[in-house]
C-alpha positions as a Markdown table, in Angstrom:
| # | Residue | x | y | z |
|---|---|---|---|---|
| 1 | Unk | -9.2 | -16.9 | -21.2 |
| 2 | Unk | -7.8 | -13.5 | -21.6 |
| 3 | Unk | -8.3 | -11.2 | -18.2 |
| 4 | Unk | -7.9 | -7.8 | -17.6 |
| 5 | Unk | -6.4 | -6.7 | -14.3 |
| 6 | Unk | -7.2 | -2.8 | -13.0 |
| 7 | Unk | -4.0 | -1.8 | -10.7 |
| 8 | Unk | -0.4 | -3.3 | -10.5 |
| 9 | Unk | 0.1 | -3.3 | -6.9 |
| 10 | Unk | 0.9 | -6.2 | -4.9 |
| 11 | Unk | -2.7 | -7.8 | -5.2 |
| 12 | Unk | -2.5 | -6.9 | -8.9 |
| 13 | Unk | 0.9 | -8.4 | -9.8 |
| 14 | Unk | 0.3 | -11.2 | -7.6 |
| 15 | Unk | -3.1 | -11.9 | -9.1 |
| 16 | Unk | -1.0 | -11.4 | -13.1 |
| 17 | Unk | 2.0 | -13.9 | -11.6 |
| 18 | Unk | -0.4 | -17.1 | -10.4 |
| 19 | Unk | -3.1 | -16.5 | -14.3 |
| 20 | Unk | 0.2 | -16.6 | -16.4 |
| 21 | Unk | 1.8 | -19.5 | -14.3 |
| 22 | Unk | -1.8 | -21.4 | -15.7 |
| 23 | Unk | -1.1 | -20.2 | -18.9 |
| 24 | Unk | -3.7 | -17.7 | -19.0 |
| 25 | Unk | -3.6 | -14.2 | -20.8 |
| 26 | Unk | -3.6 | -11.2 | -18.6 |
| 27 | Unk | -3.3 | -7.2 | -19.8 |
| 28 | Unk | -2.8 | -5.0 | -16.6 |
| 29 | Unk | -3.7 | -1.6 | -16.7 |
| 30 | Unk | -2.0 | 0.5 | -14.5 |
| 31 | Unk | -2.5 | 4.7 | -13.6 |
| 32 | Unk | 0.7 | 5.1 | -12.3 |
| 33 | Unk | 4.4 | 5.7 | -14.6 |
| 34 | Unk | 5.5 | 2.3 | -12.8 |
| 35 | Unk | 3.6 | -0.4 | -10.4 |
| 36 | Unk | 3.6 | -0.2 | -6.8 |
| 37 | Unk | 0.3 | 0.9 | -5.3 |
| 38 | Unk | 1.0 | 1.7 | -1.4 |
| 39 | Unk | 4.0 | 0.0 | -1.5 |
| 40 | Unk | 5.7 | 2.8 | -4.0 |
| 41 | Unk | 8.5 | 5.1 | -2.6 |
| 42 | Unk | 9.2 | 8.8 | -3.1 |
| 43 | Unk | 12.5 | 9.4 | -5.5 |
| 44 | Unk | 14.4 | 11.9 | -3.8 |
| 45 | Unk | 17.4 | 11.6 | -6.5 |
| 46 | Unk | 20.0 | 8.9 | -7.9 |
| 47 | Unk | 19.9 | 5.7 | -5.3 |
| 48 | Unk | 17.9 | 8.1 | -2.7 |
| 49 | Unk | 14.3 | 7.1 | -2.4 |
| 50 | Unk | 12.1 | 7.3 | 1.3 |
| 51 | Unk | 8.8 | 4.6 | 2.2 |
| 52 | Unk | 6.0 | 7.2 | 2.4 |
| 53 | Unk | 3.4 | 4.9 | 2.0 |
| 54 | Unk | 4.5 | 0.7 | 3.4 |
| 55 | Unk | 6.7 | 1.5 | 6.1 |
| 56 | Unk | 7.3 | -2.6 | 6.9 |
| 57 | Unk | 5.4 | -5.9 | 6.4 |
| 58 | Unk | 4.7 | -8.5 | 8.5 |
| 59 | Unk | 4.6 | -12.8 | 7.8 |
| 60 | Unk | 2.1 | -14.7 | 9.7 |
| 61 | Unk | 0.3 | -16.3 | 6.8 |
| 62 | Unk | 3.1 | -19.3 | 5.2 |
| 63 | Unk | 1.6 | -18.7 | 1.7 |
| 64 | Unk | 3.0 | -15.2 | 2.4 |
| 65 | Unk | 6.2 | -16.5 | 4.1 |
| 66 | Unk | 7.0 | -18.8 | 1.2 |
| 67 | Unk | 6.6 | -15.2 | -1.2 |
| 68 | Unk | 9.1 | -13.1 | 1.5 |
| 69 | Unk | 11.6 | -16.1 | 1.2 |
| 70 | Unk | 11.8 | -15.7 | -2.4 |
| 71 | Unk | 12.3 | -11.9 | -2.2 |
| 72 | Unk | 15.2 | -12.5 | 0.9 |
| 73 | Unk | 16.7 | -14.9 | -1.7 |
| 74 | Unk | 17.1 | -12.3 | -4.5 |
| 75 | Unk | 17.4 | -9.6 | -2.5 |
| 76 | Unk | 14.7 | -7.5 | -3.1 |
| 77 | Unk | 13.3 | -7.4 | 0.9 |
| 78 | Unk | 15.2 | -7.9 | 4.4 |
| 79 | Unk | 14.8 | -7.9 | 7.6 |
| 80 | Unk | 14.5 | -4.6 | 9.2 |
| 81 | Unk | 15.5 | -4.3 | 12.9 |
| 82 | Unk | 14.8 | -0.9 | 14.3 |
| 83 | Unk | 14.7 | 0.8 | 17.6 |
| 84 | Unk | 11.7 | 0.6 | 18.1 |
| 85 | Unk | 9.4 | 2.8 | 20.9 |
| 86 | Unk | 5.8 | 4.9 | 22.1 |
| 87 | Unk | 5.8 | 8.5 | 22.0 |
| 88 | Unk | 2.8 | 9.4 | 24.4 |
| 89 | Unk | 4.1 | 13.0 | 25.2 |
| 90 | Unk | 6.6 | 15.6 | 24.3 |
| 91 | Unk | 10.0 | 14.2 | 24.3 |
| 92 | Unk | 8.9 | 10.7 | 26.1 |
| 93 | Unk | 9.6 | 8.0 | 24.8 |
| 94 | Unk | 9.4 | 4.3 | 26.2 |
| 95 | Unk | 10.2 | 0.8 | 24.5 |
| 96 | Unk | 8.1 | -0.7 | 22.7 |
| 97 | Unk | 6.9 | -4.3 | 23.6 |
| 98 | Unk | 5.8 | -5.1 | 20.1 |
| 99 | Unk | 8.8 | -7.5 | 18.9 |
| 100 | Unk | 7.5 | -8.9 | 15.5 |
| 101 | Unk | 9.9 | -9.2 | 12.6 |
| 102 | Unk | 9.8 | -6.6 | 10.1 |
| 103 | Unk | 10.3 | -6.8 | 6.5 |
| 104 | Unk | 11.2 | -4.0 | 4.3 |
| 105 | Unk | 12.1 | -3.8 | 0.4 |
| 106 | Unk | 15.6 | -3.4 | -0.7 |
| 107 | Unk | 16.9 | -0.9 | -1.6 |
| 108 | Unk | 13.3 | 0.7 | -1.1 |
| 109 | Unk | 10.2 | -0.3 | -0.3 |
| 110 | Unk | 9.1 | -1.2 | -3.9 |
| 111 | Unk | 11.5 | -3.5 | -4.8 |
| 112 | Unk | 9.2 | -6.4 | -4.3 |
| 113 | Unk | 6.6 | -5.0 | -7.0 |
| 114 | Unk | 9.3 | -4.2 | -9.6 |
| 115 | Unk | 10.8 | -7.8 | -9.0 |
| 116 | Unk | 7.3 | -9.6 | -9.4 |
| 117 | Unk | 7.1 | -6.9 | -12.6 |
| 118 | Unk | 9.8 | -8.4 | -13.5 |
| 119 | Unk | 8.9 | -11.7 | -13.7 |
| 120 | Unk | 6.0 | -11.3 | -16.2 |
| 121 | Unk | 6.2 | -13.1 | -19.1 |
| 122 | Unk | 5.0 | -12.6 | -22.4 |
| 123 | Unk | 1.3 | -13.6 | -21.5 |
| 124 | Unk | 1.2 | -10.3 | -19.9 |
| 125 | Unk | 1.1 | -7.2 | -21.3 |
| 126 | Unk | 1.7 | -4.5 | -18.8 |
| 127 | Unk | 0.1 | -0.6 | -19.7 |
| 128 | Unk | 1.7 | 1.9 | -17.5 |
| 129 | Unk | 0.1 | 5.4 | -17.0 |
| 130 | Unk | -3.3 | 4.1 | -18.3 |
| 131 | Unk | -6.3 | 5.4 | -16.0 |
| 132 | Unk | -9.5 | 3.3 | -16.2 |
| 133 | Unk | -12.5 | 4.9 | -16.6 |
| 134 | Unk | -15.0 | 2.5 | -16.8 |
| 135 | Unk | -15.8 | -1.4 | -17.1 |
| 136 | Unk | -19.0 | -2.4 | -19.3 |
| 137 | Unk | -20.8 | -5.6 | -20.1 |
| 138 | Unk | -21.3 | -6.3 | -23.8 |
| 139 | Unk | -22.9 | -9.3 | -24.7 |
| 140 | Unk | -20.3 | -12.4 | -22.9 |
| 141 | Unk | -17.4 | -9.9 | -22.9 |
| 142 | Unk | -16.7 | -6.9 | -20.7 |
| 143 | Unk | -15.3 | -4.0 | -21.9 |
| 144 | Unk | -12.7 | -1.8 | -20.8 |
| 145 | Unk | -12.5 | 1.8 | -21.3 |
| 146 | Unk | -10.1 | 4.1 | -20.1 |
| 147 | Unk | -10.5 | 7.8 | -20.2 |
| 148 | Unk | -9.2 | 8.6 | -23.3 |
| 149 | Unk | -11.6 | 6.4 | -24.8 |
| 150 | Unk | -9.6 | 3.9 | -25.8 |
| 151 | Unk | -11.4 | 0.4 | -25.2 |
| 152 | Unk | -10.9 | -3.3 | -25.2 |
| 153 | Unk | -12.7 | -6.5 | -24.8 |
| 154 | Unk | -11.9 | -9.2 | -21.8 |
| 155 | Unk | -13.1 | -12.5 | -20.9 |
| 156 | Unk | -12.8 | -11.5 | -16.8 |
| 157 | Unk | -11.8 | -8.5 | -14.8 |
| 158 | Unk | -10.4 | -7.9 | -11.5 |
| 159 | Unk | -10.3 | -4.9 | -9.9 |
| 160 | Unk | -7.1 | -4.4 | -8.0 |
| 161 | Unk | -8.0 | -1.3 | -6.6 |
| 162 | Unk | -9.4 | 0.6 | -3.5 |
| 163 | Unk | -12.3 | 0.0 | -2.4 |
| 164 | Unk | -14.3 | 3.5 | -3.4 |
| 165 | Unk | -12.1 | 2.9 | -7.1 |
| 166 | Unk | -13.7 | -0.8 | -7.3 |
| 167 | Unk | -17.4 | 0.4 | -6.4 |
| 168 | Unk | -17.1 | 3.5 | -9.1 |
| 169 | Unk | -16.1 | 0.9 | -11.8 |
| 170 | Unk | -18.5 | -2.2 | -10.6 |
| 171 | Unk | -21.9 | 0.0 | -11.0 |
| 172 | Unk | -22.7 | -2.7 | -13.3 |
| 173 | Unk | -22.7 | -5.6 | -10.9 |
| 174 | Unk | -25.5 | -3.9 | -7.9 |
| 175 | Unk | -24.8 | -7.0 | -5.3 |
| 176 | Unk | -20.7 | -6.5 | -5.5 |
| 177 | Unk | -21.1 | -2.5 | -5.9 |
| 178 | Unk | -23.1 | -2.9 | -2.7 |
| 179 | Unk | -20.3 | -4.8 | -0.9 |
| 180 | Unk | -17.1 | -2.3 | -2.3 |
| 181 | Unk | -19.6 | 0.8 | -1.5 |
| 182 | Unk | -19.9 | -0.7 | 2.2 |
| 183 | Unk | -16.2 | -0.4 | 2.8 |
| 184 | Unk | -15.1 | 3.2 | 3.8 |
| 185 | Unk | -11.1 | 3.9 | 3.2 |
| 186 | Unk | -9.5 | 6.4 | 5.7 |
| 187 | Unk | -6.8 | 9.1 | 4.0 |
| 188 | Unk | -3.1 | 9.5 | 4.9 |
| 189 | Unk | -1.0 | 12.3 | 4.8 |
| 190 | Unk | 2.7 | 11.9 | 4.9 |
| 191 | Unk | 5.9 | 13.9 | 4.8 |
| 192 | Unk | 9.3 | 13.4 | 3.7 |
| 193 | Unk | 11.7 | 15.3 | 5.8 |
| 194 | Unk | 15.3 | 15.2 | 4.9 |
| 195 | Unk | 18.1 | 17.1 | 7.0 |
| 196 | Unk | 21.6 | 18.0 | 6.4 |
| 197 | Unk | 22.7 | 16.4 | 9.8 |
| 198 | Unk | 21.9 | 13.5 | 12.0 |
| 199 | Unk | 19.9 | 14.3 | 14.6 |
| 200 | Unk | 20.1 | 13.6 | 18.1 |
| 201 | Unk | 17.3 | 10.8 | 18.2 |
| 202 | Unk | 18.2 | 7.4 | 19.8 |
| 203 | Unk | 15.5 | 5.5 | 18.0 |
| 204 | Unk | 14.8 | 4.2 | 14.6 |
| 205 | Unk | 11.4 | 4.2 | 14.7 |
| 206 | Unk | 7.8 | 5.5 | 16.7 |
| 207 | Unk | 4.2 | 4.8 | 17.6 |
| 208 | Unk | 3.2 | 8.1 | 18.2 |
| 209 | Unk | 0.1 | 8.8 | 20.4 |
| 210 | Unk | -0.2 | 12.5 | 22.2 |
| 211 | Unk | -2.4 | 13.4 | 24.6 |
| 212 | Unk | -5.6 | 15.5 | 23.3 |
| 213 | Unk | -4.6 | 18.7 | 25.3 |
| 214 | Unk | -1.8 | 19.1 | 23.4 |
| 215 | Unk | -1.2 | 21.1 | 20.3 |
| 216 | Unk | 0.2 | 18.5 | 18.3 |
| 217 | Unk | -2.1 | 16.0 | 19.4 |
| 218 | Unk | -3.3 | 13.8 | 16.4 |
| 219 | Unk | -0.9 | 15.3 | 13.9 |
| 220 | Unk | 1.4 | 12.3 | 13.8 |
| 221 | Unk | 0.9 | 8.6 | 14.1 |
| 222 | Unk | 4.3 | 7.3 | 13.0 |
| 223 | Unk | 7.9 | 8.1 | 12.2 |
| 224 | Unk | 11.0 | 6.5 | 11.1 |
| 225 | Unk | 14.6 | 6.9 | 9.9 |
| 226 | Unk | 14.5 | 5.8 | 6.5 |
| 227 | Unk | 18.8 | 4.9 | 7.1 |
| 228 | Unk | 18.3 | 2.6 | 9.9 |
| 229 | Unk | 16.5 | 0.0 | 6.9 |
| 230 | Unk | 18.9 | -2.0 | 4.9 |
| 231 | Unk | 19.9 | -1.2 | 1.7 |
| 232 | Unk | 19.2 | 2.9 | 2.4 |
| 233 | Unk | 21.6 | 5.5 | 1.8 |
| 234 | Unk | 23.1 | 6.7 | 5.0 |
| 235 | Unk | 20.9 | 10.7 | 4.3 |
| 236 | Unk | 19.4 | 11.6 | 8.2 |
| 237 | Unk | 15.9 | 11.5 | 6.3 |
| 238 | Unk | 12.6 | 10.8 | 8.1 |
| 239 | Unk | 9.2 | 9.4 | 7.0 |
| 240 | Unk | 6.4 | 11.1 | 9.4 |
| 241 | Unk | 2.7 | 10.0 | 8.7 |
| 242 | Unk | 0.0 | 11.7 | 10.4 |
| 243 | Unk | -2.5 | 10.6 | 12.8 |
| 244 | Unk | -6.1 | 9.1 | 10.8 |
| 245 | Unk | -8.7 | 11.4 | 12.3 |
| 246 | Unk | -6.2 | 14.4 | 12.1 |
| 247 | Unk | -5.6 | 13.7 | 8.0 |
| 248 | Unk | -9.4 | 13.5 | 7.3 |
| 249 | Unk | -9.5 | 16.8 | 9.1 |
| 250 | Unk | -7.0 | 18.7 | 6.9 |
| 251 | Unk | -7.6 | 16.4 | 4.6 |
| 252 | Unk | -7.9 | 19.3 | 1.7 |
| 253 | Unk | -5.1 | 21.7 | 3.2 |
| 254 | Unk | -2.7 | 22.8 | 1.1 |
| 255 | Unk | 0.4 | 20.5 | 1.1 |
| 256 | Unk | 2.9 | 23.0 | 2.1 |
| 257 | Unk | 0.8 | 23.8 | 5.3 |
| 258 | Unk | 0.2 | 19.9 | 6.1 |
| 259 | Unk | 4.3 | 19.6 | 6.0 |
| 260 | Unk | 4.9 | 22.3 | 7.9 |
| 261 | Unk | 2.9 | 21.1 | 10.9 |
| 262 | Unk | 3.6 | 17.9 | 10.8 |
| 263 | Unk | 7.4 | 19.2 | 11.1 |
| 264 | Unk | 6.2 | 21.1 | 14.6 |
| 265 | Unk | 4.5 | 18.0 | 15.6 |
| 266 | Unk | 7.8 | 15.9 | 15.0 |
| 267 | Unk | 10.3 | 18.5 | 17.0 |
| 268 | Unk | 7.8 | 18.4 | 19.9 |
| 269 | Unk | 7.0 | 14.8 | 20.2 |
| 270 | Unk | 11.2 | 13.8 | 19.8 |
| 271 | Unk | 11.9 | 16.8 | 22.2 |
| 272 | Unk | 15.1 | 17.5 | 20.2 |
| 273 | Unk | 16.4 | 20.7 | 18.9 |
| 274 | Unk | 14.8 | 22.2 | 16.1 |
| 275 | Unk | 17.0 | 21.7 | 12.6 |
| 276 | Unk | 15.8 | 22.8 | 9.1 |
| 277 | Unk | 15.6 | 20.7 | 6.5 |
| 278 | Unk | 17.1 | 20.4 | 3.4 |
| 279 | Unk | 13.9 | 18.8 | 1.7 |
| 280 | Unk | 10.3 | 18.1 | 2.8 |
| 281 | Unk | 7.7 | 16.6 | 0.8 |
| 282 | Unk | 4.1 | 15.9 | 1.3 |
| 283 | Unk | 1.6 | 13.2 | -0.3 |
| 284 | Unk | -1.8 | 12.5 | 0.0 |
| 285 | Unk | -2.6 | 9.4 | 0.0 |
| 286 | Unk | -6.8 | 9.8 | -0.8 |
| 287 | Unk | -7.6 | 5.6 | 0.2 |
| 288 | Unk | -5.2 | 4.1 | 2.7 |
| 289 | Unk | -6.8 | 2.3 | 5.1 |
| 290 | Unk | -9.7 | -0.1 | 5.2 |
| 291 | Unk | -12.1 | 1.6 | 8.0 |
| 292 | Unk | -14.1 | -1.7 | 7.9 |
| 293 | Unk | -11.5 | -4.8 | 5.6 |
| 294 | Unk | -13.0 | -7.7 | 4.8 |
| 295 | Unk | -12.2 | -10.9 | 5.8 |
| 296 | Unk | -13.5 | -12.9 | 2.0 |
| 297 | Unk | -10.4 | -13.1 | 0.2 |
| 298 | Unk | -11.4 | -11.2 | -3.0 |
| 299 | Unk | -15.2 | -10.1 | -4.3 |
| 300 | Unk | -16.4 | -12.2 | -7.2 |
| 301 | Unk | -19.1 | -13.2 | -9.4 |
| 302 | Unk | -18.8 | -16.7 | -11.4 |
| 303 | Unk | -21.4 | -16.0 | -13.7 |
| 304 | Unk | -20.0 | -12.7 | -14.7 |
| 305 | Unk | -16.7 | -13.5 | -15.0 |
| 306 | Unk | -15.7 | -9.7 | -12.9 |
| 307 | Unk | -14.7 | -9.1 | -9.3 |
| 308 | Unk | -12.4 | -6.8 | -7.2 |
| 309 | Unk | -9.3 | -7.8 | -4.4 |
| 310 | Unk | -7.0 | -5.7 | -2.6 |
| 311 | Unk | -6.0 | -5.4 | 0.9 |
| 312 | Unk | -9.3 | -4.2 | 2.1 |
| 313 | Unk | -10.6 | -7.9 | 1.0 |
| 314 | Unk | -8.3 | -9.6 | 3.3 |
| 315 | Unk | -7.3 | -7.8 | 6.7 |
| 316 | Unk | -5.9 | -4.2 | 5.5 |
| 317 | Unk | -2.2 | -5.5 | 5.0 |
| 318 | Unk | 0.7 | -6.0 | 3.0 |
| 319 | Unk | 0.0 | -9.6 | 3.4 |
| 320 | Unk | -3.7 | -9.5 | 3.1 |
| 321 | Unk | -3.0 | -7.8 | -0.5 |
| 322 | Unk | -0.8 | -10.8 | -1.5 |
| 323 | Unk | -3.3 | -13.5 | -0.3 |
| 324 | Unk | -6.1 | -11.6 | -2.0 |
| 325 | Unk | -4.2 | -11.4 | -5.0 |
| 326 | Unk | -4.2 | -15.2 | -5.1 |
| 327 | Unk | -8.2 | -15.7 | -4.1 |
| 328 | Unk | -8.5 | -13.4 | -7.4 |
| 329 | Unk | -6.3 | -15.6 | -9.3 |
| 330 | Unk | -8.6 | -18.8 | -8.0 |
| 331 | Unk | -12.1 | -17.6 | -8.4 |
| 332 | Unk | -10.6 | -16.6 | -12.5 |
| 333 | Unk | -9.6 | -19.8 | -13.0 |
| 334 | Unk | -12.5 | -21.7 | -11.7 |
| 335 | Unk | -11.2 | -22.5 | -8.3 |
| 336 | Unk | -12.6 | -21.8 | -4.7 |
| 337 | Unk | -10.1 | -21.5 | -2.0 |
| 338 | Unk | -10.5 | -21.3 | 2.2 |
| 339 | Unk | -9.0 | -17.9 | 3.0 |
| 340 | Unk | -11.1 | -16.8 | 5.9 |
| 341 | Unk | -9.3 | -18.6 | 8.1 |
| 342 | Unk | -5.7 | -17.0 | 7.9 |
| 343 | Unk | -7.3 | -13.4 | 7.7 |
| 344 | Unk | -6.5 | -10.5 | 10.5 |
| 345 | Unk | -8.8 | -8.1 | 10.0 |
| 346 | Unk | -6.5 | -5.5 | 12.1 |
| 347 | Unk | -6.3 | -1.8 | 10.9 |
| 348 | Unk | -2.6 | -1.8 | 10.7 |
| 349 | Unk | -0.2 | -0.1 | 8.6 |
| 350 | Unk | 2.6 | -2.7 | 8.2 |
C-alpha cells in the first residue's frame, strides 16, 4: 500500500514512523520549509531559537512515555523544571500548585520532530514546502493535488492537519467532513520578546489570569523564560502568548500592534520596570486549540481508504497528537485499536 500523509507534525511523523516500520510506502507532504506543526520554534539566529507555539508536554499515556524515553536517551527532549506561578493581578504573583513534570525539546522545542524526521527511511519520501490543495477520488485511488497542480495517486490518505484544514480537504467524504466541520479551533497570538538584560523576575514561568477591570485583562495567558529550559542559550528572551478570547478579538490586528500590547500587558502583570527590547516578534497561529477535541483516536473510513488525526482527535495535546498519530497508523493497516480510554479531553496548551 502506498499512503499519502497531509502535514509532518508530530501526528504526521508518528503516523509515517509506525506505516514504514510495516513496511508500507508513505509520501508526506508538508507546507512548511521543515516539519514541526505547533511544535516548531522561532529562529532568532545561529543556536538561538524561542518555543512560540509547544511551550512543554506532558506523559500520562505509557505509549507516550515509552516515545519521551527514547527522545531523553538521545537527547532531543528533557526535563524542564521551572518556577512555576499564577499571575491574577498586577505584579502578584503566587505559587503554583500544579507540580506535573514538564518535558521540553532540546535544544528547542522541535527537536523531537526533526529527530523522528530523521529516522525516515527510504519508504518515505518527505516534500517540504508543498501546500495541498485538494484530495479527490478516482476510481479505487485518491488523488492528491496540490496548488500548483501538480497531482499524484495514493492507495490511502491521512490528513494530519487542523481540524478546519481536514474538513476543506474531506468535502468528498460528507459523514467525516461533518465530524472535522463540528470541531471549531481557537487562534493564538504569540510574541517573542528578547532584551539585552535579565530582568528582575523571580520566576521561570506564568499562568496568567487578570481581572476584567483591568486594562490588560485577557491580553496574556502565559509567559516564560525561554533560558530557564535546558539546552537554551543563556539570551533574557521571553515567550508571551495571549489570552484565547482576547486573540480571536484582535485576531486580524496588525502584528506590530498585537506585540506591542502584549509587551504592556507583560510589564504590568510582572510589576517590574519597564526595559526595551532588542527584538520582538509576533505569530499568528490561525488553528491552535481544539474548542471541542475529540476523544476517537483518529477519523476514518475503511471502505475509502482516507481519514484525518491530529491533536484535536485525541484530547488537544502534545500527547494526544502522538497517540493519534498511531490510531491513523492502525486503521491504514487494517487494525482497530482501544484509544478512548487513555484520552483527556482537556483544553490545554502543554
Amino acid at each position: 500500500m502506498h499512503a499519502a500523509i497531509i502535514g509532518a507534525g508530530l501526528a504526521g511523523l508518528t503516523c509515517a514512523r509506525a506505516l514504514q516500520a510495516r513496511d508500507h510506502r508513505v509520501t508526506l507532504f508538508d507546507r512548511g520549509r521543515a516539519p514541526g506543526g505547533r511544535m516548531s520554534s522561532r529562529r532568532l539566529g545561529p543556536d538561538r531559537h524561542a518555543d512560540h507555539g509547544t511551550r512543554a508536554f506532558l506523559v500520562h499515556d505509557e505509549r507516550f512515555a515509552g516515545q519521551v524515553d527514547e527522545w531523553l536517551k538521545s537527547g532531543v527532549a528533557a526535563v524542564w523544571t521551572p518556577e512555576l506561578v499564577m499571575i491574577d493581578g498586577p505584579g502578584v504573583a503566587r505559587p503554583n500548585r500544579f507540580k506535573s513534570t514538564r518535558y521540553v525539546g532540546t535544544p528547542e522545542m522541535r527537536a523531537p520532530i526533526i529527530d523522528l524526521a530523521n529516522q525516515l527511511g527510504t519508504s518515505v519520501t518527505l516534500h517540504r514546502g508543498r501546500n495541498i490543495a485538494g484530495v479527490h477520488h478516482s476510481g479505487s485511488h485518491w488523488v492528491v493535488q496540490d496548488d500548483e497542480g501538480e497531482a499524484a495517486a495514493f492507495d490511502a490518505v491521512a490528513l494530519a492537519v487542523p481540524a478546519p484544514n481536514a474538513a476543506a480537504l474531506l468535502t468528498e467524504v460528507p459523514h467525516l467532513h461533518a465530524v472535522a466541520s463540528a470541531v471549531p479551533m481557537t487562534p493564538a497570538w504569540a510574541a517573542t520578546v528578547v532584551f539585552p538584560n535579565r530582568l528582575p523576575i523571580a520566576f521561570d514561568a506564568a499562568n496568567v489570569s487578570i481581572g476584567a477591570r483591568h486594562e490588560h485583562a485577557g491580553v496574556l495567558a502565559w509567559m516564560d523564560r525561554e533560558s530557564s529550559k535546558p539546552g537554551r542559550t543563556s539570551d533574557e528572551c521571553w515567550v508571551l502568548h495571549a489570552g484565547e478570547e482576547w486573540t480571536r478579538d484582535h485576531i486580524n490586528d496588525d502584528a506590530e500592534a498585537v506585540g506591542a500590547q502584549m509587551l504592556d500587558a507583560f510589564f504590568s502583570a510582572t510589576g517590574v520596570t519597564r526595559s526595551e527590547p532588542t527584538e520582538i516578534h509576533t505569530h499568528r497561529w490561525r488553528y491552535a486549540f481544539p474548542v471541542a477535541p475529540l476523544c476517537d483516536g483518529c477519523l476514518w473510513d475503511d471502505q475509502l481508504l482516507i481519514g484525518a488525526c491530529g491533536d484535536w482527535c485525541m484530547g488537544s495535546r502534545v500527547e494526544g497528537a502522538y497517540l493519534s498519530g498511531l490510531a491513523m497508523a492502525s486503521r491504514v493497516m487494517g487494525e482497530r485499536s482501544d484509544f478512548l480510554e487513555p484520552c483527556l479531553p482537556t483544553h490545554g496548551r502543554a
